[in-house]
N, C-alpha and C positions, 0 to 999 in steps of 0.2 A: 548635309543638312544639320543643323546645329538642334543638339539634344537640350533638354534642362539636365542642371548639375543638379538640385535638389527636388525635393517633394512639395507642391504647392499646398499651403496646409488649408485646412479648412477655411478658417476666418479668415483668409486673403482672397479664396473660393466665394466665401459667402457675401461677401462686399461689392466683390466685380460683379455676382449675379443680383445680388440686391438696388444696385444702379441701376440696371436695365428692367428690371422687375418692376422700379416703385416708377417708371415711365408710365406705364400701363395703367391706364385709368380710365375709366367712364367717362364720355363725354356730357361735358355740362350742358344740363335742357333749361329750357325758360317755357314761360305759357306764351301763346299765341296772343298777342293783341287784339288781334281781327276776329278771333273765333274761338279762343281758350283752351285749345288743344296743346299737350305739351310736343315740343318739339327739339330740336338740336339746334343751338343756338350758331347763329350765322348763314343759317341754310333755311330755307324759302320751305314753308308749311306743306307737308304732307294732306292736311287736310282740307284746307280751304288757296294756296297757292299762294298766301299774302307774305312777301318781306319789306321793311323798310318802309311800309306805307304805301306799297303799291299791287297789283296783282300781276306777279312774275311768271304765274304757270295758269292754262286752263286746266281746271279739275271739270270734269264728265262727273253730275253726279249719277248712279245707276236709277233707272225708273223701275219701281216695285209694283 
């Protein structure tokens, strides 16, 4: 199995891992049209089931 001949030095360290690091990001929200709640953008509301102008999911709401 083939060794390294030298010492990988820091800053060549710190670039390879900075690439994969600065990937890592919070996904971007938008508010809800239908209901104002924020949400993840491209993905069908948590709170009310609306994307795209239509109602994708039945939401149950609980009775108090």
């Amino acid at each position: 199995m083939a060794t390294p001949k030298r010492k990988t030095s820091h800053a060549r360290t710190s670039q390879r891992k900075a690439q994969w690091l600065g990937s890592l990001r919070a996904p971007s929200t938008l508010l809800c049209p239908h209901c104002g709640e924020v949400t993840v953008s491209h993905r069908a509301c948590p709170s009310c089931g609306w994307y795209k102008g239509r109602d994708v999911l039945k939401i149950e709401v609980a009775a108090k």
